[in-house]
N, CA and C of each residue as an Amber inpcrd file, in Angstrom:
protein
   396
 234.7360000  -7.8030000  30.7040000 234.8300000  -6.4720000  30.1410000
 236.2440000  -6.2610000  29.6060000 236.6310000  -5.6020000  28.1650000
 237.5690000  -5.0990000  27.7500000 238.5190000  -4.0960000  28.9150000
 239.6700000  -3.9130000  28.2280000 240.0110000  -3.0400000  28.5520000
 239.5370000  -1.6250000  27.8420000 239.6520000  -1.6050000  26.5520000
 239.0610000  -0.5590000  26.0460000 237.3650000  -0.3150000  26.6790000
 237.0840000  -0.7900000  26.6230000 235.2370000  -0.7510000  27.1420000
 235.7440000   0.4830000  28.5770000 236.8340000  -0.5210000  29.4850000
 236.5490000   0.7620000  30.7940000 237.1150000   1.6110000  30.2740000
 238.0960000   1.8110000  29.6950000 238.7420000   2.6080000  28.9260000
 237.6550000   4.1870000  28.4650000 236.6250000   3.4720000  27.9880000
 235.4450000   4.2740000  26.9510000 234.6220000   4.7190000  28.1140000
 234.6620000   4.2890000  29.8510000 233.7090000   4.8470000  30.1360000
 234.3140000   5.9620000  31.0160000 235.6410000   5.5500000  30.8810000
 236.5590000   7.0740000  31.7540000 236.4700000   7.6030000  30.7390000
 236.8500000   8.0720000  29.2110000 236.6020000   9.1470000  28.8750000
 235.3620000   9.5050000  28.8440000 234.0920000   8.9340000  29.0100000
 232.9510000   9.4740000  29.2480000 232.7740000  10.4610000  30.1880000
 233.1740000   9.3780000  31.6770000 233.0960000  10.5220000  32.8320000
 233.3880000  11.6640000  32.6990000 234.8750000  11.7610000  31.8920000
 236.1870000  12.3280000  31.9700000 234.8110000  14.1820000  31.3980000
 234.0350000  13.9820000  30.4630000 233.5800000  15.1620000  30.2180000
 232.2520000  16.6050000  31.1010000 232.2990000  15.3360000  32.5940000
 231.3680000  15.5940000  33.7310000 232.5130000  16.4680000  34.3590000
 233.6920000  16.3390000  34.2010000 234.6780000  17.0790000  35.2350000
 234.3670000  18.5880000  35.4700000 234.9090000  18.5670000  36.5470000
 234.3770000  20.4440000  37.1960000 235.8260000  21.0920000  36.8730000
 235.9750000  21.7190000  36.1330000 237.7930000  22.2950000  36.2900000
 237.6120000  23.5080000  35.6210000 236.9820000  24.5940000  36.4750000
 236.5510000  25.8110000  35.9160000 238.4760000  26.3360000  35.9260000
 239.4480000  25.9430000  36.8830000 240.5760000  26.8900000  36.6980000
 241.5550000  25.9860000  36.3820000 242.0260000  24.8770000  36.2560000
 243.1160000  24.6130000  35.4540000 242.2050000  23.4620000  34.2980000
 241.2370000  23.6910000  33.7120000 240.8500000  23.0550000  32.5500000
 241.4030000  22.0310000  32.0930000 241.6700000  21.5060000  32.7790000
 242.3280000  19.7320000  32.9920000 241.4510000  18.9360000  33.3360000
 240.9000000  18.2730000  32.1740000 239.6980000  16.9980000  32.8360000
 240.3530000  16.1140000  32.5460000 239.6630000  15.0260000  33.5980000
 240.4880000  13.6040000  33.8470000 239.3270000  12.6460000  34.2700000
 239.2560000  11.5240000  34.1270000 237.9450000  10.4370000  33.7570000
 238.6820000   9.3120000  34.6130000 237.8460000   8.5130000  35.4180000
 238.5050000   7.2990000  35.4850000 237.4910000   6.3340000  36.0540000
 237.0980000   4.7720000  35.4710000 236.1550000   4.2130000  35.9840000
 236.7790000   3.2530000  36.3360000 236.2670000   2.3420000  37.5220000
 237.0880000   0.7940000  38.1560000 235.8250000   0.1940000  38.2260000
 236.5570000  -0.9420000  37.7280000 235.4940000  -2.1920000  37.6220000
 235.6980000  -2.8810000  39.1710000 234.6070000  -2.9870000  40.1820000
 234.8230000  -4.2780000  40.7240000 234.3160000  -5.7480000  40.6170000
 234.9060000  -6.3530000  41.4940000 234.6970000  -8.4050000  41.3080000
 233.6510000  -8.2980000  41.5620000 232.6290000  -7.5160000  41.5850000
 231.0700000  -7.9260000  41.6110000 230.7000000  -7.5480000  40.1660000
 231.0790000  -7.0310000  39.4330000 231.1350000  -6.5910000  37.5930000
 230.6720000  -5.3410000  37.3990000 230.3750000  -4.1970000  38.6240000
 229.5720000  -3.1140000  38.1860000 231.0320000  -1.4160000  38.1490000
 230.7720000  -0.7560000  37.4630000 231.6820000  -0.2190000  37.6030000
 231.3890000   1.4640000  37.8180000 232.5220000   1.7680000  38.7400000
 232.3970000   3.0690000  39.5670000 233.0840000   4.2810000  38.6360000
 232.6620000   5.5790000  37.9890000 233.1050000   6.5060000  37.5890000
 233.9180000   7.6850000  37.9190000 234.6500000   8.4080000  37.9920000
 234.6360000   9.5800000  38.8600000 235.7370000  10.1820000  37.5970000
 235.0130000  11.5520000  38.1690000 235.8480000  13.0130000  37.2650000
 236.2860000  13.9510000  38.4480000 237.9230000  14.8410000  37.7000000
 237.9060000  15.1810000  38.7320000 237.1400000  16.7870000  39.3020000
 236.8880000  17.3500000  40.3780000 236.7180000  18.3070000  40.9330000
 236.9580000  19.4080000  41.4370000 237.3380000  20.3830000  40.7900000
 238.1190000  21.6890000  41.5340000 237.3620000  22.5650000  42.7370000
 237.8430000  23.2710000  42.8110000 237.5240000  24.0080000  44.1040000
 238.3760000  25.4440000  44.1820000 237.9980000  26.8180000  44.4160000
 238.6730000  27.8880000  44.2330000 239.8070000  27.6860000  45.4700000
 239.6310000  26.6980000  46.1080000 240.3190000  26.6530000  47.4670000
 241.1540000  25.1460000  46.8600000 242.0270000  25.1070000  46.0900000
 243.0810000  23.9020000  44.9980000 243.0180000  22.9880000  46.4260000
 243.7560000  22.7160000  47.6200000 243.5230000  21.4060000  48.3310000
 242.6340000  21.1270000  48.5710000 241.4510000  21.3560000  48.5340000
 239.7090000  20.4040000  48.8100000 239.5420000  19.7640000  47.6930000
 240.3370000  20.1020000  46.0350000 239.9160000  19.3460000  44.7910000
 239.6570000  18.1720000  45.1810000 239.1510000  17.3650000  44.2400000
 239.5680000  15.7730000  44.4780000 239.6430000  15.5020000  42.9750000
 240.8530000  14.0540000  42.8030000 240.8020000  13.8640000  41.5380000
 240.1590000  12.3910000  41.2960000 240.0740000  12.5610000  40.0360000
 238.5880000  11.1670000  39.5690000 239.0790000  10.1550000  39.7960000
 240.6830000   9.4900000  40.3630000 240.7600000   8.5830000  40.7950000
 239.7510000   8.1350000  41.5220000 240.1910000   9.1990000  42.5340000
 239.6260000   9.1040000  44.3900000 238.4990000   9.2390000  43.9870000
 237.4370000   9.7430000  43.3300000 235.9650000  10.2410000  43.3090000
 235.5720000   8.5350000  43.1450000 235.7270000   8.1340000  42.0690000
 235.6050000   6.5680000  41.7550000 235.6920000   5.5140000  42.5080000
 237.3130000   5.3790000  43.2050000 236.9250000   4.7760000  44.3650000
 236.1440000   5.1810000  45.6640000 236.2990000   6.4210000  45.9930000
 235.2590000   6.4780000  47.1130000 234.1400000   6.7260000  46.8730000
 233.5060000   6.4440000  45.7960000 232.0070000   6.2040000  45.6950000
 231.9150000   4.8390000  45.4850000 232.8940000   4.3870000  44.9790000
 233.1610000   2.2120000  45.0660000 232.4600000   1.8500000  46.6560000
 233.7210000   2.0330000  47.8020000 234.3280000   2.2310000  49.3850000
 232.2750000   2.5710000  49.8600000 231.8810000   4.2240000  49.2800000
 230.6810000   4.2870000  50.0360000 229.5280000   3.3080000  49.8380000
 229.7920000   2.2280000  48.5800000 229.0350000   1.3580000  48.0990000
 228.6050000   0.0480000  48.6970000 230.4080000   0.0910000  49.5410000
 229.8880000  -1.1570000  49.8060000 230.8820000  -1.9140000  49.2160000
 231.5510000  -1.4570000  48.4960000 232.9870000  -2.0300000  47.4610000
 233.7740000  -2.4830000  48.1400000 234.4270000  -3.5790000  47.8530000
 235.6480000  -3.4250000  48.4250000 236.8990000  -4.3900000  47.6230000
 235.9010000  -5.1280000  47.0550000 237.0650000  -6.0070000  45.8190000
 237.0140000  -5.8020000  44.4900000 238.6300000  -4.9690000  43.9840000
 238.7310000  -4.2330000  42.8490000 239.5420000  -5.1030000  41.7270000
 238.7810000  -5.2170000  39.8960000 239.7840000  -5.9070000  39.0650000
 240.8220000  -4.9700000  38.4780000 239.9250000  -3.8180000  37.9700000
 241.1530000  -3.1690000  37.3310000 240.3270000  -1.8540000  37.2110000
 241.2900000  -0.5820000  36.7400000 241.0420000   0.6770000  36.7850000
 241.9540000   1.3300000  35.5760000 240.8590000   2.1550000  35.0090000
 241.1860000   2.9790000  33.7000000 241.5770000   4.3000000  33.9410000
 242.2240000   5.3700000  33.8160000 242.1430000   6.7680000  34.2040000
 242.5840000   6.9850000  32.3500000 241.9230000   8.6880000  32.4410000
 242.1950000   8.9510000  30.7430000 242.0950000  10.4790000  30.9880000
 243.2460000  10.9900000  30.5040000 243.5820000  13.0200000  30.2760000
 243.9520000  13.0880000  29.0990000 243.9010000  14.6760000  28.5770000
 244.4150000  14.8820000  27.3760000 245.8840000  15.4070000  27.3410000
 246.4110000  14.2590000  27.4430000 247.9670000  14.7130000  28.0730000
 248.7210000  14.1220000  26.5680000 250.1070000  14.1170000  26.3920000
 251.4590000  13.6900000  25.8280000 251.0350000  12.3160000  26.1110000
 251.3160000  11.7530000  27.0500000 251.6700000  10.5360000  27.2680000
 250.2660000  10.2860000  28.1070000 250.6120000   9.0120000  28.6870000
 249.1890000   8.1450000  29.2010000 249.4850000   9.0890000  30.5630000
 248.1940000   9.4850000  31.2200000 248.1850000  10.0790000  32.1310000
 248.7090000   9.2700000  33.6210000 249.4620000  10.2270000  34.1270000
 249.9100000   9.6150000  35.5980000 249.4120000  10.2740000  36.8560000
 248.8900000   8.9890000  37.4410000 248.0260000   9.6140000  38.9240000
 248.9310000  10.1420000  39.9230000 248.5730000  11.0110000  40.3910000
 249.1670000  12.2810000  41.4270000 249.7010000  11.1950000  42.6090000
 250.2590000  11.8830000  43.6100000 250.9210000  11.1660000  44.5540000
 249.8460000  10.8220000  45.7960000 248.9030000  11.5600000  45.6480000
 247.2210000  11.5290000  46.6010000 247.1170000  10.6340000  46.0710000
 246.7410000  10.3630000  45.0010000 245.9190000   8.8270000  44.3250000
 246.4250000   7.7070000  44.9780000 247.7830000   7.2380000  44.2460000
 248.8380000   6.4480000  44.6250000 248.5770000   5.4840000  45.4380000
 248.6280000   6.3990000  46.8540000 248.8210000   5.9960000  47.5620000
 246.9780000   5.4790000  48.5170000 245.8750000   6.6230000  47.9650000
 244.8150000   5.8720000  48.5440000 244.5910000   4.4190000  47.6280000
 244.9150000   5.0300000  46.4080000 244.9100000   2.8340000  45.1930000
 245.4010000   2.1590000  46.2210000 246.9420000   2.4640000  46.9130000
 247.6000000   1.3940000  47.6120000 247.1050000   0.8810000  48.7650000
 246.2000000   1.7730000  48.8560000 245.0000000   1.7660000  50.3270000
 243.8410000   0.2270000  50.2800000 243.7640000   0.3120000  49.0440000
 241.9670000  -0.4650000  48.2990000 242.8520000  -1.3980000  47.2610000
 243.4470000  -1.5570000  46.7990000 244.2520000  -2.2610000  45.3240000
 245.0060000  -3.0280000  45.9220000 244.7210000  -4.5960000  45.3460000
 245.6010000  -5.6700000  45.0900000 247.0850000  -5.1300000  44.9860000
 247.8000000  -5.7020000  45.1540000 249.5420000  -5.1160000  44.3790000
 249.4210000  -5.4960000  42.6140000 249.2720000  -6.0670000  42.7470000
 248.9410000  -6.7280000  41.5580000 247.8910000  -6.6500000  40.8490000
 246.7460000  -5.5650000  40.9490000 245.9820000  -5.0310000  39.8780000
 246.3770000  -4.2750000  38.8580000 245.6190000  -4.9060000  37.6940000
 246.1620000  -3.4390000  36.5550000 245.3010000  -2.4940000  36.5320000
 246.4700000  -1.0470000  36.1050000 245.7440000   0.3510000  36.2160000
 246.0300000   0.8550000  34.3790000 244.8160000   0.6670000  34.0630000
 245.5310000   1.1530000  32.5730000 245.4940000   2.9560000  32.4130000
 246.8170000   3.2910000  32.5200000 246.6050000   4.6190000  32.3110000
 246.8720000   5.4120000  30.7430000 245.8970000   6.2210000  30.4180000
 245.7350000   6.2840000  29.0380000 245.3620000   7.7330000  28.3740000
 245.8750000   8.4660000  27.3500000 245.0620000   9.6130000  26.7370000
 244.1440000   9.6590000  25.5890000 243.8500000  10.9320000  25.1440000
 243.0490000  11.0710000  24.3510000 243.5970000   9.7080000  22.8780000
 244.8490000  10.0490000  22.6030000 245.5420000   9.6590000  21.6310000
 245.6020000   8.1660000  21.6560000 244.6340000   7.0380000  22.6070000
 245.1080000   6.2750000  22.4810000 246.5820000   5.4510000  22.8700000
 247.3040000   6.0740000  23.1160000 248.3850000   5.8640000  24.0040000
 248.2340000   5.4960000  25.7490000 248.4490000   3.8860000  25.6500000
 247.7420000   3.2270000  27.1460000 249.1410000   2.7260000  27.1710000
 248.6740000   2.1960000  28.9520000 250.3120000   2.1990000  29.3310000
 249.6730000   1.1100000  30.8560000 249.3950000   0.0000000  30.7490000
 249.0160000  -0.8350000  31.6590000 250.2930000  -1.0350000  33.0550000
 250.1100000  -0.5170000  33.9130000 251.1000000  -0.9830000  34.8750000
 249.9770000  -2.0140000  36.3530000 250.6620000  -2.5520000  37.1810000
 250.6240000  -3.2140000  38.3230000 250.3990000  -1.9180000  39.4330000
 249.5690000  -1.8460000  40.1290000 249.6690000  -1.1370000  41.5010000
 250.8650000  -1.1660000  42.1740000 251.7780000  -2.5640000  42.3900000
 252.9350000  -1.9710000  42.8840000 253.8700000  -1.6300000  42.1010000
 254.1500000  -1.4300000  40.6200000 254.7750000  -0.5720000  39.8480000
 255.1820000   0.4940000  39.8840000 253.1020000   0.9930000  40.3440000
 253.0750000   2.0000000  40.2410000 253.6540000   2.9750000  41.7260000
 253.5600000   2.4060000  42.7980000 253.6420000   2.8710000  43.8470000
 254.2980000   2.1900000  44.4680000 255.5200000   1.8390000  44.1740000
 256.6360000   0.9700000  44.9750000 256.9020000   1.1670000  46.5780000
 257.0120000   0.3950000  46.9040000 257.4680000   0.2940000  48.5370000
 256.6000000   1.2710000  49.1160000 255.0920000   1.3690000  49.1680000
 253.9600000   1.9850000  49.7910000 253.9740000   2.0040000  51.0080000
 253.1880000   3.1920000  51.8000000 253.3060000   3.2510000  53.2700000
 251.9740000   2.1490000  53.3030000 251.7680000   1.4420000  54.1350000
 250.6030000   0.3720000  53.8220000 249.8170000   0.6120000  55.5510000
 249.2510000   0.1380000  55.9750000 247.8850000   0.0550000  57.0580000
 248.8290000  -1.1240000  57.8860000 249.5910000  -2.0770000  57.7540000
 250.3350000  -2.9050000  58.3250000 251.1480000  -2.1870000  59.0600000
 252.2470000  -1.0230000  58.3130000 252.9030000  -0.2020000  59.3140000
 252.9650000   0.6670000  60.1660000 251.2320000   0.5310000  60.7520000
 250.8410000   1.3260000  61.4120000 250.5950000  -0.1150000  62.6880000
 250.8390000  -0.7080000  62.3950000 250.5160000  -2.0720000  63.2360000
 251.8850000  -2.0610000  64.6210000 251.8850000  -2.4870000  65.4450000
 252.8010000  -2.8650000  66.1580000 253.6300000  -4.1620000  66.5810000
């Protein structure tokens, strides 16, 4: 699969989004190493911390699948620049993501911006440092 292809199916999602109060939709689909790929838009809520954003919707409908080995992940907003995942995201990607997967983050405009998971989220709190 292209990059543009996942590319095309986050902005698909991207128009399922619920964002009755800050009208900010955001799309993002991940392909996993089995070839099928997971969607998610994001979700508001009159109560702003229960939202979830389409990162997380995507992977944790990956996670409830049965997922667990990821190639790469598209996210797409109608932003300036290629959209950047919140500090929630980040860090659940750093949860499920290779260091070394690419996340192509991208807008309406065509303007993509491929980084690495640990690029993106340098020196991550990881599941190891909870180890003793």
């Amino acid at each position: 699969m292209s990059n543009q292809e996942l590319i095309n199916k986050a902005i698909e999602i991207r128009e399922q989004a619920y964002v009755p109060y800050s009208k900010f939709k955001v799309g993002a689909a991940l392909l996993t190493k089995s070839g099928k790929i997971y969607t998610g838009c994001n979700i508001e809520n009159a109560a702003y911390p229960v939202s979830l954003c389409a990162e997380r919707v995507a992977i944790f409908k990956a996670i409830s699948e049965g997922e667990t080995e990821f190639i790469e992940l598209a996210v797409v907003a109608d932003t300036e620049r290629p959209v950047p995942p919140c500090g929630s995201c980040r860090q659940v990607m750093s949860e499920f993501f290779d260091s070394k997967m690419n996340i192509h983050l991208t807008n309406l405009n065509d303007n993509t911006m491929t980084v690495r998971m640990e690029e993106l989220l340098p020196f991550s709190f990881q599941k190891s440092d909870m180890e003793k």
